[in-house]
MARVEX-146206 format. One line per field, with one value per atom (N, C-alpha, C): residue number from 1; atom name; x, y, z. Coordinates in steps of 0.02 Angstrom, whole numbers. Layout:
BEGIN
resi <- (NUM|...)
name <- (CA|...)
xx <- (X|...)
yy <- (Y|...)
zz <- (Z|...)
This chain:
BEGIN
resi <- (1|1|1|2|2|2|3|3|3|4|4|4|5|5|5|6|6|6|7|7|7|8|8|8|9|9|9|10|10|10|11|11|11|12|12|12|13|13|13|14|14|14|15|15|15|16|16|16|17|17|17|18|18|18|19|19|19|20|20|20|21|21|21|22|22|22|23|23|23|24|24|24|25|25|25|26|26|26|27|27|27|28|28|28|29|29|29|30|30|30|31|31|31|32|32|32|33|33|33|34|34|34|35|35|35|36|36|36|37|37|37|38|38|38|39|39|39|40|40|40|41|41|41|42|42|42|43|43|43|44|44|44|45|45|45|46|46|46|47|47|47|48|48|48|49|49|49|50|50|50|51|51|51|52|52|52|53|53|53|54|54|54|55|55|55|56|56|56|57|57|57|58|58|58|59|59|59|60|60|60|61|61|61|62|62|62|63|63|63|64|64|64|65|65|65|66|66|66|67|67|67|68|68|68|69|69|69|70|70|70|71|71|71|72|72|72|73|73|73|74|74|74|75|75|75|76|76|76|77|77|77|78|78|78|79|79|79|80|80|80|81|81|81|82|82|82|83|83|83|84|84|84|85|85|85|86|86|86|87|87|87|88|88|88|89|89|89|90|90|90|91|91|91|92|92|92|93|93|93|94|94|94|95|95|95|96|96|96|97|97|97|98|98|98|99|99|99|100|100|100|101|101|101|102|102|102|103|103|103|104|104|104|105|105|105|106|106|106|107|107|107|108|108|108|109|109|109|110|110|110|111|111|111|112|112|112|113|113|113|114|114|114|115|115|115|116|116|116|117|117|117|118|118|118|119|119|119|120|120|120|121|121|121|122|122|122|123|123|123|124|124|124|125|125|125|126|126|126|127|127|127|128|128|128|129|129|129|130|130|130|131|131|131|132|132|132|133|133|133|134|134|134|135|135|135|136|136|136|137|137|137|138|138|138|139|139|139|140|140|140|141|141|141|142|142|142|143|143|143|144|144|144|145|145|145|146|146|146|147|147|147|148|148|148|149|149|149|150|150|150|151|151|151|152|152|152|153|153|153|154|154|154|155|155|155|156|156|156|157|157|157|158|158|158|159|159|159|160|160|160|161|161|161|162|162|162|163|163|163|164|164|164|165|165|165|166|166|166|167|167|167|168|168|168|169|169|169|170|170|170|171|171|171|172|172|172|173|173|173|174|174|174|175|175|175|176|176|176)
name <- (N|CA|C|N|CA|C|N|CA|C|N|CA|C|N|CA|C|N|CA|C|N|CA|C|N|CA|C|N|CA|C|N|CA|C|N|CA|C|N|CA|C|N|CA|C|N|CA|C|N|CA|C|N|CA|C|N|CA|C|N|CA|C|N|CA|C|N|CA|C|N|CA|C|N|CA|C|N|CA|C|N|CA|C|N|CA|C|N|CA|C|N|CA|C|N|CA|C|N|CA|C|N|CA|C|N|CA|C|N|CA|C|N|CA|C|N|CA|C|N|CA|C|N|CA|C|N|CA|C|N|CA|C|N|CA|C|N|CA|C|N|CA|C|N|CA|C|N|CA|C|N|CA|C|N|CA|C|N|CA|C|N|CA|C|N|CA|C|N|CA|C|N|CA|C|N|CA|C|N|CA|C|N|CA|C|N|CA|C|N|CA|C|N|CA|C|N|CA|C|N|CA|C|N|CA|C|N|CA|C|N|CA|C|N|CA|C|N|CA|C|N|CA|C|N|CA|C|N|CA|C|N|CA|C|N|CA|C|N|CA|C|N|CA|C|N|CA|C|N|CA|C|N|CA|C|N|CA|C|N|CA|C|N|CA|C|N|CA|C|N|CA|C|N|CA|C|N|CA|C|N|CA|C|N|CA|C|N|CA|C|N|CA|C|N|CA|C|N|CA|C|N|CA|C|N|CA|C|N|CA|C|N|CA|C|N|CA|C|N|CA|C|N|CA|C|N|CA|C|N|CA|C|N|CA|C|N|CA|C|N|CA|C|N|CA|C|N|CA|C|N|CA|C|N|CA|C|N|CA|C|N|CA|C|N|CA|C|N|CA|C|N|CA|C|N|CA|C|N|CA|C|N|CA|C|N|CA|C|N|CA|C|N|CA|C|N|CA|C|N|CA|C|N|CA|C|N|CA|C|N|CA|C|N|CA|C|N|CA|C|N|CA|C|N|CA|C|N|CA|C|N|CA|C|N|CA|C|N|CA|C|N|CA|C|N|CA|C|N|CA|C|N|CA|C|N|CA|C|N|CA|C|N|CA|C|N|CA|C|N|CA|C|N|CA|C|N|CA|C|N|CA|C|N|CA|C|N|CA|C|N|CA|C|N|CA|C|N|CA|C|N|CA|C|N|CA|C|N|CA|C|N|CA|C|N|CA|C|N|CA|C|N|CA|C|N|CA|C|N|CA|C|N|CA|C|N|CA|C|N|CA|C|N|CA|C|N|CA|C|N|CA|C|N|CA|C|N|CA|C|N|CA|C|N|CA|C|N|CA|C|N|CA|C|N|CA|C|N|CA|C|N|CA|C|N|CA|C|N|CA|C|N|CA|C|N|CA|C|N|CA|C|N|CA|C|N|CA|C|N|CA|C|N|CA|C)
xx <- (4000|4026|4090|4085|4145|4212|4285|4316|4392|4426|4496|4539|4556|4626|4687|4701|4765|4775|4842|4859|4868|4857|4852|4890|4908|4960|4977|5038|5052|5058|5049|5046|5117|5203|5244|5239|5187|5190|5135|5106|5049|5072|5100|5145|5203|5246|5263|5220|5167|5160|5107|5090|5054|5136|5169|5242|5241|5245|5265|5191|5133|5092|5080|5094|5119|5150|5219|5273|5264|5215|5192|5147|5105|5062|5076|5119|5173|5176|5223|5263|5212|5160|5116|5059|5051|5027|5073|5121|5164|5132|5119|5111|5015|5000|4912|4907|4865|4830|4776|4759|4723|4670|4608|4563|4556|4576|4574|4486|4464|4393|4376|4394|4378|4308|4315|4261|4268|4194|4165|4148|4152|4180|4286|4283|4343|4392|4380|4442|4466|4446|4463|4537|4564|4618|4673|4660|4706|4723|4655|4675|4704|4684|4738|4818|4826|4909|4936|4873|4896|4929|4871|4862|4958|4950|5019|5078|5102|5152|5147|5095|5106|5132|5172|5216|5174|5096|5090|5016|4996|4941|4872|4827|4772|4712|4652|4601|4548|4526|4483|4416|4356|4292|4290|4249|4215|4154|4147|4087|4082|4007|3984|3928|3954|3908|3900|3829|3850|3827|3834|3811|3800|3849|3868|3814|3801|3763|3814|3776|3798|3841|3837|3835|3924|3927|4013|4002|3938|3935|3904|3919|3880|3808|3758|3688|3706|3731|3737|3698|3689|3636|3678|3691|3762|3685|3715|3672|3713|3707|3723|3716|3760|3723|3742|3809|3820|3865|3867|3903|3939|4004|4038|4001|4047|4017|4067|4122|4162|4154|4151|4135|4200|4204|4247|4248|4223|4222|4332|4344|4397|4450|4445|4494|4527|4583|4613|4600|4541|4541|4556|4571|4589|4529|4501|4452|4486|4491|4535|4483|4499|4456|4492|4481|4507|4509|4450|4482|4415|4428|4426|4383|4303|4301|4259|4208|4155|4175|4207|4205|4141|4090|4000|4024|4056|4043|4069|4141|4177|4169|4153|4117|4059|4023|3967|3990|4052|4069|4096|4140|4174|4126|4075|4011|3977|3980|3946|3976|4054|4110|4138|4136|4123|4075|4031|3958|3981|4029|4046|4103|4108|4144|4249|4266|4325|4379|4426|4475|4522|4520|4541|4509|4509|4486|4520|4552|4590|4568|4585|4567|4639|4615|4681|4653|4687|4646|4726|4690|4745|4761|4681|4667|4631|4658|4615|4607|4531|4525|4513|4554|4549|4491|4527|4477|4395|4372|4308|4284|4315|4288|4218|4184|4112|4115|4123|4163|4204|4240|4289|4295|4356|4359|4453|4461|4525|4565|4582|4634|4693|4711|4786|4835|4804|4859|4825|4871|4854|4906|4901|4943|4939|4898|4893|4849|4860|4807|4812|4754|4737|4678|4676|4661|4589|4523|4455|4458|4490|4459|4419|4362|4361|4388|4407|4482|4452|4486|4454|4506|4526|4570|4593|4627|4650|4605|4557|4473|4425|4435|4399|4383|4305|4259|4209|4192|4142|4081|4026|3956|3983|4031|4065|4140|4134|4196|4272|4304|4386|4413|4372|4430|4478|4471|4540|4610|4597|4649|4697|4771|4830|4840|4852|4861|4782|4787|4734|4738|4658|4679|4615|4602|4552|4516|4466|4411|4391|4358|4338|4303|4253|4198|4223|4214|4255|4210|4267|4237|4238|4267|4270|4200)
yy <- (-1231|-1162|-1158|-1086|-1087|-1053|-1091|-1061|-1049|-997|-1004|-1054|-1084|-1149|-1147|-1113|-1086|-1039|-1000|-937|-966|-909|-913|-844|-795|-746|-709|-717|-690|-608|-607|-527|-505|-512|-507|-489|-529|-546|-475|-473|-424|-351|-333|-292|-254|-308|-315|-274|-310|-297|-218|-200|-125|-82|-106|-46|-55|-96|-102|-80|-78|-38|54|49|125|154|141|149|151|123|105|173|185|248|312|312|389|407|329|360|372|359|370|433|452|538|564|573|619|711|739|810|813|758|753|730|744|751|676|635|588|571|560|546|482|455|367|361|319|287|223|195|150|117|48|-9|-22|7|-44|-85|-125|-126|-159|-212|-209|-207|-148|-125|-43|-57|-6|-14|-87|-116|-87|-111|-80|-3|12|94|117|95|129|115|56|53|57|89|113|181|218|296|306|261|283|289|254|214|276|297|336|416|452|496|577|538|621|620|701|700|678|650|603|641|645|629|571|559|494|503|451|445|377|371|306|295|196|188|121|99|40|10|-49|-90|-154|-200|-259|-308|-364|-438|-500|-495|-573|-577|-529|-523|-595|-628|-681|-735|-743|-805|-786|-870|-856|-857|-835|-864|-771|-749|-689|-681|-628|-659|-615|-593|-578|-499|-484|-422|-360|-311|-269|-206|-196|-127|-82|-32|30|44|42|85|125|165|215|257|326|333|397|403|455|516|569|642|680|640|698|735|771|802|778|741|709|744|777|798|835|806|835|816|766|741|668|670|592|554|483|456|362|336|277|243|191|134|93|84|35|-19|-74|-135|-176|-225|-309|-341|-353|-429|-402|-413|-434|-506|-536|-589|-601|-586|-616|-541|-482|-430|-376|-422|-363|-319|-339|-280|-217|-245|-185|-130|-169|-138|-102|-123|-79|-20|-11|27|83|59|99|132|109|140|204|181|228|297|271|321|371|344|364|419|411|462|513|530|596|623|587|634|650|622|589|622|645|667|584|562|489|425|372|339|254|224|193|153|73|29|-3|-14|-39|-107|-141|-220|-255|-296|-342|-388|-430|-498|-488|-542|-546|-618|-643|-716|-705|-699|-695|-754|-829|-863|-862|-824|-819|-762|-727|-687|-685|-662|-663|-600|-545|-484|-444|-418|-398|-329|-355|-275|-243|-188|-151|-150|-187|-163|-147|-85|-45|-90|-87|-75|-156|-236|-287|-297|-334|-355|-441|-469|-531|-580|-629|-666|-713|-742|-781|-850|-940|-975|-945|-984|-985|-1021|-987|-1010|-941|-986|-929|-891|-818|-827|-739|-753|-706|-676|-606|-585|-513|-479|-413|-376|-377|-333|-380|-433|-475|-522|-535|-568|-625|-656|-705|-698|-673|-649|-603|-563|-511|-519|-580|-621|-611|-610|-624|-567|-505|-446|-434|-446|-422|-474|-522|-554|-538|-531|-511|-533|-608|-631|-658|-652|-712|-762|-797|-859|-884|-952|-992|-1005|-1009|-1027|-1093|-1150|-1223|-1226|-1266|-1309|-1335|-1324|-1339|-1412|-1457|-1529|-1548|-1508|-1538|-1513)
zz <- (-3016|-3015|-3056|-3101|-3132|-3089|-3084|-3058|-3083|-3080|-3125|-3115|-3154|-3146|-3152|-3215|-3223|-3273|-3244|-3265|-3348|-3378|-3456|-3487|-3457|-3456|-3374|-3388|-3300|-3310|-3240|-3223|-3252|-3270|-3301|-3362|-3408|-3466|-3503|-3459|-3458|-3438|-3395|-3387|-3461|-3493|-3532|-3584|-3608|-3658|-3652|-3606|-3581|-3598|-3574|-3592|-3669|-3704|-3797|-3815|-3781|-3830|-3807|-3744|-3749|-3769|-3798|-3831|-3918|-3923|-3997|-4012|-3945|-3954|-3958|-3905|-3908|-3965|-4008|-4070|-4107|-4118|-4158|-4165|-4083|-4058|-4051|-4067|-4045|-4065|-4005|-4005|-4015|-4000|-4019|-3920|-3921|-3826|-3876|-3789|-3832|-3780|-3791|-3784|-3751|-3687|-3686|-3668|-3677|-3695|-3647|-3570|-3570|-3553|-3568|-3603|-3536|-3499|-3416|-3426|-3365|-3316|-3325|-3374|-3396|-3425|-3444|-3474|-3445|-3389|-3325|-3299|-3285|-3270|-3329|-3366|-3438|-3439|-3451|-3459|-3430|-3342|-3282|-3296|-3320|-3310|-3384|-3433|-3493|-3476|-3469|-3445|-3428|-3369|-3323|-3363|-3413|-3450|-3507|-3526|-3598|-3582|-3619|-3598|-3638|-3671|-3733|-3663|-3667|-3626|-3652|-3580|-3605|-3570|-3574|-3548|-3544|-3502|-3484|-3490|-3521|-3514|-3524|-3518|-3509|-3556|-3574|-3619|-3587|-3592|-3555|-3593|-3610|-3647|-3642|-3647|-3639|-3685|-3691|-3702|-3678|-3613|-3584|-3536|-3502|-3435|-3390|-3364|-3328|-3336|-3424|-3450|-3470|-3509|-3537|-3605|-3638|-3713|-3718|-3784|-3782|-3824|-3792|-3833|-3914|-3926|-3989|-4017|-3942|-3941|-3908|-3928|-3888|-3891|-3827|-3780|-3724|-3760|-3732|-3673|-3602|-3563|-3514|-3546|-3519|-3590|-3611|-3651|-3610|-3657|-3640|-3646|-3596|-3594|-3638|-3642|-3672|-3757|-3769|-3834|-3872|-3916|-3949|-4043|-4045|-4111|-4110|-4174|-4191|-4148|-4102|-4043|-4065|-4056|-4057|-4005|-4020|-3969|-3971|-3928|-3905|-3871|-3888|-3869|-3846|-3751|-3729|-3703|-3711|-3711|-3689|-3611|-3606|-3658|-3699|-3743|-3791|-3866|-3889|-3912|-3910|-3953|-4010|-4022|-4069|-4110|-4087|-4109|-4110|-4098|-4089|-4051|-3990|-3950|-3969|-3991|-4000|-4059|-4104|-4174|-4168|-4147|-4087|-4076|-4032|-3989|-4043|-4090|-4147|-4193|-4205|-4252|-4210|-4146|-4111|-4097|-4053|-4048|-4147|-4173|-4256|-4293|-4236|-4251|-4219|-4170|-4139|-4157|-4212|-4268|-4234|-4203|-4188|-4231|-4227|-4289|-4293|-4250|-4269|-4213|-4200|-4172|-4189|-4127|-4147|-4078|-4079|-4032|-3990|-3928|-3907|-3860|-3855|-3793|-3790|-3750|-3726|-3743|-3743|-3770|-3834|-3893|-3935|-3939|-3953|-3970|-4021|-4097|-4148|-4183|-4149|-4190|-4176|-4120|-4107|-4141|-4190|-4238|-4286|-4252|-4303|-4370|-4349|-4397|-4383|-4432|-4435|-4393|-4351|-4308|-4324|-4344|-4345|-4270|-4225|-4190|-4190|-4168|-4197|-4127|-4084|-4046|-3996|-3992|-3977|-3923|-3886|-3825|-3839|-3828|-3845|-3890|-3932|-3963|-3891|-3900|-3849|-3874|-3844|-3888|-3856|-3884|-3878|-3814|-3742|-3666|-3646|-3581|-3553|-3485|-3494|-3452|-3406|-3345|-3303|-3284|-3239|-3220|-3259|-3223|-3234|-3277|-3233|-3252|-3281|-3323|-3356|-3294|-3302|-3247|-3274|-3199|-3233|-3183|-3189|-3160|-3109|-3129|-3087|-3043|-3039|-2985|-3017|-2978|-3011|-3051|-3066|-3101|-3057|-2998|-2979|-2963|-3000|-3004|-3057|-3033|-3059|-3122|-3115|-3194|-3209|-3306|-3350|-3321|-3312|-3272|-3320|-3339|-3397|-3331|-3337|-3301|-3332|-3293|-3275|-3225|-3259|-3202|-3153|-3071|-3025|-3021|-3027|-3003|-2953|-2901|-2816|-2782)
């Protein structure tokens, strides 16, 4: 069984960096209402203590897609299966996402959100595992690079278990 071992960003550090990318966003909507977008099941955690922190007004929907199902490796196959309701034509919106890795998913998500015609559309996450990059994805707004572990906590899960743990924690084969 896989189980977390050790923290890999603390709840401090994480905290931290949700205030410097709100702050980054403001300045950047200033006088634009924004659209936040979050990525189920996690990137629910984020948005919430994004949402709170940013000072221009927001509305919320939601988009749900997957690849991992169970596993820690992704099948390379991204499927849709819930999309937003909100009518996004001509709206500034924000794609908030946990992490960041192979990039399918999220690129997925941006092609799709893109087709509803968006007056801008811009990505925000926490984690990026840059070097697990398969193609190229634009994120505006990053909180952390992070190495190639796999890491559970503050919404990010493993066959569902552990989003609600406070800090990133790397997950390991429990040998006991």
């Amino acid at each position: 069984m896989l189980k977390p071992k050790r923290v890999l960003v603390t709840r401090d550090q994480i905290r931290d960096k949700v205030k410097e990318m709100a702050r980054a966003i403001d300045a950047a909507h200033q006088g634009d209402e924004l659209v936040l977008v979050g990525v189920l099941k996690g990137g629910i955690v984020l948005m919430a203590d994004l949402m709170r922190e940013l000072r221009l007004p927001v509305r919320l929907d939601f988009i749900a897609a997957e690849s991992y199902g169970a596993s820690t490796e992704t099948s390379g196959v991204v499927k849709l299966t819930r999309d937003v309701t909100t009518d996004l034509r001509g709206r500034h919106v924000l794609l908030v996402e946990d992490i960041v890795d192979t990039g399918l998913t999220i690129r997925y998500l941006i092609s799709h959100l893109k087709g509803k015609d968006p007056a801008s559309l811009e990505v925000a996450v926490l984690l990026d595992k840059v070097s697990r990059r398969k193609v190229p994805v634009d994120v505006r707004y990053r909180g952390l690079v992070i190495p190639d572990a796999f890491v559970v906590g503050y919404g990010l899960d493993y066959a569902e278990h552990y989003r609600n743990l406070p800090d990133v924690m790397v997950v390991e084969e429990d040998g006991t």
